[in-house]
C-alpha positions in Angstrom: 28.7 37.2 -39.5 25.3 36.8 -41.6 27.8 36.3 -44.7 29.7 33.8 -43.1 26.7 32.1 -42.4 25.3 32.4 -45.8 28.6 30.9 -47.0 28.4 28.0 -45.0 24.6 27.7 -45.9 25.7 27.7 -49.3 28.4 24.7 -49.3 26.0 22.4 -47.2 23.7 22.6 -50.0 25.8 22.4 -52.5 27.3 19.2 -50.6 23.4 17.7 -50.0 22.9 18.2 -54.1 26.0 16.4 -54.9 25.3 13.6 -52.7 21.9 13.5 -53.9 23.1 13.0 -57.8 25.6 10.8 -56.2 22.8 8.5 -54.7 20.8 9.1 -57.9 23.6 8.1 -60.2 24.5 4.8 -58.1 21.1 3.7 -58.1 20.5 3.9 -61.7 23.6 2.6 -62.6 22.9 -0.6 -60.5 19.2 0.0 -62.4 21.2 -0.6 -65.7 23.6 -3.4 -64.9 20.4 -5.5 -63.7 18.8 -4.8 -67.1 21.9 -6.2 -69.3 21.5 -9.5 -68.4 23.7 -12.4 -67.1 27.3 -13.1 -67.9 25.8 -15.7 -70.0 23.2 -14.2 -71.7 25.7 -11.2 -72.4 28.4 -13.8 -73.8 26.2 -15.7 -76.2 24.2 -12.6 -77.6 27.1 -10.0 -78.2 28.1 -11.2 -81.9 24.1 -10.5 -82.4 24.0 -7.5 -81.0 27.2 -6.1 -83.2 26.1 -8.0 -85.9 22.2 -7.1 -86.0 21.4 -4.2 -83.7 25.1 -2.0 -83.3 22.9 1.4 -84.3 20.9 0.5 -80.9 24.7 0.5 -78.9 24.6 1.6 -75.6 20.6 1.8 -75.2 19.8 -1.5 -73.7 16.1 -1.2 -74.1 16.4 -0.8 -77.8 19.1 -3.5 -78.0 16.5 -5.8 -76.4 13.8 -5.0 -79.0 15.8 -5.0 -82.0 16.9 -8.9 -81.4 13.2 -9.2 -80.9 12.7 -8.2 -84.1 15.3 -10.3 -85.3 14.7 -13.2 -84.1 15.1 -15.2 -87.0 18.5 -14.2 -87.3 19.8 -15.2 -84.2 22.6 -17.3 -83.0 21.4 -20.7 -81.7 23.1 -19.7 -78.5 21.2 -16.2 -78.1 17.7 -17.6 -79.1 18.6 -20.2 -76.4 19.0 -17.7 -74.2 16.1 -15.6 -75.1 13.9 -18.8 -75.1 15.0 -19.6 -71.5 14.4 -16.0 -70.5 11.0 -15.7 -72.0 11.9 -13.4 -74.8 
């Protein structure tokens, strides 16, 4: 009986650790796609990001800062984005 229980004790919380992770992973992944931008500002700033910043591919964060950097360098389209977003 007690290893029955035990057993049973065991998959519940094996079940409430994968639905934590589960809840985990679902909110940063909707974390992520918020930081990548709009369609738009996706569309015009891709060539720049394979062109400039490719090393910095998938971290967002660092993708952000290296067209910072390179500002100069830009694509009319993504330093019209970036001027309209305040970057």
């Amino acid at each position: 009986m007690k290893a029955r229980f035990l057993r049973f004790a065991g998959v519940r919380s094996r079940a409430r650790r994968a639905s934590t992770v589960g809840l985990f992973l679902t909110l940063f992944a909707s974390a992520a796609q918020a930081q990548q931008g709009t369609p738009e500002q996706r569309r015009a700033c891709t060539p720049d990001v394979y062109r400039l910043c490719a090393g910095e591919i998938p971290n967002v964060r660092a993708i952000t800062a290296c067209l910072r950097r390179n500002r100069s360098s830009l694509s009319e389209a993504c330093r019209t984005m970036f001027d309209q977003a305040g970057g």
